[in-house]
N, C-alpha and C positions, 0 to 999 in steps of 0.2 A: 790603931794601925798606922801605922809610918810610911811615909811617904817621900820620894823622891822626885831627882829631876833625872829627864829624858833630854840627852843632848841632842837634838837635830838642826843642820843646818843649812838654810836653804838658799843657793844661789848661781846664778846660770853658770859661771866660768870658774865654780869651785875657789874661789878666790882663798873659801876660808879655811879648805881643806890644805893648800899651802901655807898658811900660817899653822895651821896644826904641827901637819910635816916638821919643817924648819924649828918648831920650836925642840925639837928631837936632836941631841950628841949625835955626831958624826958617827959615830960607833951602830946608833939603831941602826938596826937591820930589818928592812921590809921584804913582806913576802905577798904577792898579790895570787888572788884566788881567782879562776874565771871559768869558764864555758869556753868552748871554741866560738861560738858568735860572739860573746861580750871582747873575748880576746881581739879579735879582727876588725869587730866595729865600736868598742869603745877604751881601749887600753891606752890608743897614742891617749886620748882627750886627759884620762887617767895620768898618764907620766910626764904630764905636761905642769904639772903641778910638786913633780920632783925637784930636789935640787940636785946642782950638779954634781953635789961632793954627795947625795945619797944614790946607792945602788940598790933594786930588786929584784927576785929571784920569783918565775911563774909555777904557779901551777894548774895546770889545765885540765879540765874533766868535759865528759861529752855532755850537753845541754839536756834538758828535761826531766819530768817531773819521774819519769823509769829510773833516772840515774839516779834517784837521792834514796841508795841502800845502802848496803852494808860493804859493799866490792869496792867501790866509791870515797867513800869512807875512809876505810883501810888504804887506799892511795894516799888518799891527800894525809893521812897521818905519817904514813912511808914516806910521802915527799917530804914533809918537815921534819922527819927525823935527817933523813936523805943532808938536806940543809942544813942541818946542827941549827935548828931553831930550839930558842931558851927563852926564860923569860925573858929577854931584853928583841923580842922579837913582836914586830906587829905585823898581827895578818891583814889584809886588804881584801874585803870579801865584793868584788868587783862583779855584780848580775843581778838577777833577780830574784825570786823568790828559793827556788831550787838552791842557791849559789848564799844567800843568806841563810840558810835554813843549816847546810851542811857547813858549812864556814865556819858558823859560830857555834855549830856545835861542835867544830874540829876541834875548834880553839878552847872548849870549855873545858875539855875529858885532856887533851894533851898536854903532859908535865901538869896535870893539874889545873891548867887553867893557864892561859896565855896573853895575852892585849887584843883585840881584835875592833873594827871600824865594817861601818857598812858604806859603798857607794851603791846605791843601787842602782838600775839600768833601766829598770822596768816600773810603770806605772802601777803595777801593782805592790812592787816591792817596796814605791816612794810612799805609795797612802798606807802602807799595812806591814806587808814581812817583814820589814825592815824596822819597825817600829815595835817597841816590847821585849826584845829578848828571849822570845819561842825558838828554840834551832831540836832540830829532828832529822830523822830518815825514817820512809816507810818501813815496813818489816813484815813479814808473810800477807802479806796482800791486804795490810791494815796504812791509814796513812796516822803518819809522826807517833808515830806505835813509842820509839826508841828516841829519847831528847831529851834536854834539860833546859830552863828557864835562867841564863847569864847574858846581863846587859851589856852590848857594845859600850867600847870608851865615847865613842860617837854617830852619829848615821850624817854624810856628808850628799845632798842631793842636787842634782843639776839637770834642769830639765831639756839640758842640749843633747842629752842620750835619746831622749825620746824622738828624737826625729830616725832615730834607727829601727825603730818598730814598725811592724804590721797591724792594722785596723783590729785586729782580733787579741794584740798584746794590748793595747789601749783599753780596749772592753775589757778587760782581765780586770785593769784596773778601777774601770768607772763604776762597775756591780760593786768592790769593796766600798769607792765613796759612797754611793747609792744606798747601803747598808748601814753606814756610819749615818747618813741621814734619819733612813728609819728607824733607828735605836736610839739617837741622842740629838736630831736637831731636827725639827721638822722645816724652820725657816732656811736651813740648808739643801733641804729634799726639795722645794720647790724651788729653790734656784738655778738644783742643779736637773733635774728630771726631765726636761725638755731641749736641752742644749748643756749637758756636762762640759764641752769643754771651751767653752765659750771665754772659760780665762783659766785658763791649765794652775797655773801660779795658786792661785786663788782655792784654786779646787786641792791642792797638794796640800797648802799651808793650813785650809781649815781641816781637811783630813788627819792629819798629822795631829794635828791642835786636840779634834775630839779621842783620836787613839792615844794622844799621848796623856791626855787627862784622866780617862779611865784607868791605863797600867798604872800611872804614878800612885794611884791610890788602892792597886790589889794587883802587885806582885804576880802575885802565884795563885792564880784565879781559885778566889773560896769566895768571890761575893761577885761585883757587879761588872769583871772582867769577863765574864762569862757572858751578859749581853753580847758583845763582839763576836761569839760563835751562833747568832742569827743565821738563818739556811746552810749553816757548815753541820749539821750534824745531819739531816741526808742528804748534803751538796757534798761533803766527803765521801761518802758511803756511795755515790754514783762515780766520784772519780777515783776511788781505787777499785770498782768494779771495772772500770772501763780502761784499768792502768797495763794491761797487757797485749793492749788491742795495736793494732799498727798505728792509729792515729786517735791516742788518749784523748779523753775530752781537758779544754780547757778549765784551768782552777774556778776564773768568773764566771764559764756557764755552768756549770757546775751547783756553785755558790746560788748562782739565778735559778736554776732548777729545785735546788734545795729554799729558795726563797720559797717562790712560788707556793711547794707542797706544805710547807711549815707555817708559810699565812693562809693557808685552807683549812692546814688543822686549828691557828689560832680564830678563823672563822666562826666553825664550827663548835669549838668550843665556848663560843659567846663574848670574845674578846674583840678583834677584828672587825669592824663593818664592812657589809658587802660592799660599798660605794668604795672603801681604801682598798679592799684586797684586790680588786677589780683596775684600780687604776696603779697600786704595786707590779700587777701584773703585764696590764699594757706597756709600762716603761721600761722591763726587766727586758720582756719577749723584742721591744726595738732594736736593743744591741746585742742582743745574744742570740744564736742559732738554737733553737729547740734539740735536744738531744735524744737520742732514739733508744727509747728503753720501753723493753715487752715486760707482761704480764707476770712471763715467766723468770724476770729477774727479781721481783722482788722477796722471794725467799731470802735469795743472797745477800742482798739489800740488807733487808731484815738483820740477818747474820751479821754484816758487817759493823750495822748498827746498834749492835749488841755490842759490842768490843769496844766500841766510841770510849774511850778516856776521860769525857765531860761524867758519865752515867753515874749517877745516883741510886743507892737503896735496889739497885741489880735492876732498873727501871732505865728504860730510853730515855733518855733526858733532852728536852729544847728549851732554845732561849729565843722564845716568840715575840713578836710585834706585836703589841697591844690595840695600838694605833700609830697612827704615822709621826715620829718622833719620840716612842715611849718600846719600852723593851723590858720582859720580865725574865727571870734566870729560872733553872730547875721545873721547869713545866713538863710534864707527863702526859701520855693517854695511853690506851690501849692499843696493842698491833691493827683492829680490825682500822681501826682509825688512820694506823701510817698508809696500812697498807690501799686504802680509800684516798686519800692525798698523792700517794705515788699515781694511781689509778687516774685521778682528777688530771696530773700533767703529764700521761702519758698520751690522754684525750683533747688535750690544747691544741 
């Protein structure tokens, strides 16, 4: 299997994303992508790193994880057609997850495939979305149903965006680091488990470092890129149940709720100690809100988790914690079992 490199670069004032730029003919032509909030609170930070002889052209979509369909979509392809963008055109996917996810996959399907860069905005977008090359939209009440796997030219990160988040975009992010621990470093898990942001920098770069080691060496998830989907196969299955509500759950609790019932079933099935899944669980429930899900969803649940994209052999598929720093791919059990695990954190 062959293996690449993952461009990412990290540095507060973007320093290196202007040299990027500038290395560009007067001729490129940029096109930056955003959200109405990244637009307002992080665009000048963005254009400050233009030069004066390059011009950009916006495109703006409304924020959230509702928006990343197919209506959406169809916009931001209409606005670069709109633009006469060619290949000699770099898109600027300026947000966070949502805003990387459609971006690059705008940029993958139009004319074929286009240039595109990530700046992300969001902490979760800096340790994770932004990182690999995953771009999607949901689609009939499934998440990233509709996507394709093409690497950014770059991912440019500056952690002076983050002072424009709310406590609850921050948790988005610290569940992904928190997860990267539990899969692949457990000397990382306890550094960061009790005080995650006690050095932001630190916590970005080895995140990045452990996600970006994994893709380089499996692509197109058939082996141990699939650890990274740890709590996302019922932490998904909870957030596009809850994707039509007035106020959707976030990706991180989500992801933390999907920890939780995922390290019950890895409990149970004799993998897991009670002493780790116990204290997984204490450190998840500190920065995330418990989510309110009855009995009566988990049929749905179920269903939706039936459709998961990771599944194997027409089997639910999980990619469990073994122990704290180790992660296995393709693991199974039986519905009575999810549906006991849903049960277990609905009772927390």
């Amino acid at each position: 299997m062959s293996s690449f490199s993952i461009n990412v670069h990290i540095d507060h004032d973007l320093k290196q994303l202007q040299d990027y730029l500038s290395g560009f003919p007067a001729q490129k032509e940029f096109i930056i992508l955003a959200d109405t909030n990244t637009s307002h609170y992080c665009l000048k930070h963005l254009k400050e790193n233009f030069g004066e002889s390059n011009e950009s052209r916006i495109i703006t979509i409304p924020p959230g994880e509702k928006n990343k369909n197919f209506d959406q979509l169809q916009f931001i392809l209409s606005q670069l057609a709109e633009y006469g963008a060619n290949r000699n055109t770099l898109l600027i996917n300026l947000g966070g997850g949502v805003i990387c996810d459609m971006g690059g996959f705008a940029a993958s399907i139009y004319k074929r495939g286009i240039q595109y860069i990530h700046v992300p905005t969001t902490l979760l977008a800096m340790v994770d979305a932004s990182i690999g090359g995953k771009n999607g939209i949901d689609f009939n009440g499934y998440k990233n149903l509709i996507g394709t796997i093409t690497l950014p030219e770059n991912v440019f990160i500056s952690k002076k965006f983050l002072d424009t988040l709310p406590p609850i975009e921050k948790n988005n992010g610290i569940v992904e680091a928190f997860k990267h621990g539990l899969i692949a470093d457990k000397a990382y898990w306890d550094k960061i488990k009790n005080d995650p942001l006690y050095n932001i920098e630190e916590l970005i770069a080895t995140s990045v470092k452990i996600k970006s080691t994994i893709v380089s060496g499996d692509l197109t998830e058939k082996g141990d890129r699939k650890k990274l989907n740890a709590g996302h196969t019922i932490g998904h299955a909870i957030e596009a149940l809850k994707l039509d509500e007035d106020e959707p759950v976030a990706h991180g609790e989500a992801v933390a709720a999907g920890l939780i019932a995922e390290c019950y079933i890895s409990n149970k099935l004799g993998y897991l100690s009670t002493e780790e899944q116990a204290e997984i669980e204490k450190v998840l429930l500190k920065v995330t809100e418990k989510i309110d899900l009855k009995k009566s969803d988990i049929n749905d649940l179920l269903k939706k988790m039936r459709q998961d994209k990771k599944n194997t052999d027409e089997k639910i598929s999980f990619s469990l914690i073994r122990n704290i720093g180790t992660a296995t791919i393709n693991d199974h059990c039986n519905d009575e079992l999810i549906e006991e695990a849903i049960q277990y954190y609905i009772k927390k």
